[in-house]
C-alpha angles and dihedrals in degrees: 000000000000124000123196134167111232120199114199118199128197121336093011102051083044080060098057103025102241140068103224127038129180115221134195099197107183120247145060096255128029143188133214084248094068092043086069097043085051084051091042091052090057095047117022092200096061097081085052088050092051093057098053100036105030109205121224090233111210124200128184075352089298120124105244143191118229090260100059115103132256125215135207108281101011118143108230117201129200115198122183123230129271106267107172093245099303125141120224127195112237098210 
């Protein structure tokens, strides 16, 4: 079991309501990859989100791709991308 703390900014911490969530993801070793599945399996409407609003994903501060790994402890931040000021509807 891995436990990370994840911080959500903007449109994706309007989607679940907080801006900081604290995950447990199975396994020894993770990826970047099953953080979002564990963040998907709690909002449904997240992976959707994501497609259409990719997130720059920081771990440790350092910008990372879905299959880097995650450590325990690690703090993983999802930062939306830059859109000039518009507004988007999520549904």
């Amino acid at each position: 079991m891995v436990r990370v703390k994840v911080k959500l900014f903007s449109l994706y911490r309007d989607l679940f309501k907080s801006s900081e969530l604290e995950l447990e993801v199975d396994g020894e070793e993770i990826k970047v990859s099953d953080v979002i599945k564990t963040l998907t399996s709690l909002n449904t409407r997240f992976e959707r989100v994501l497609e259409r609003f990719p997130p720059v994903i920081l771990v440790r501060g350092l910008p990372v791709k879905e299959e880097d790994k995650v450590k325990d402890g690690d703090e993983v931040v999802f930062l939306p991308p830059a859109s000039g000021g518009l507004m988007h509807k999520l549904s």
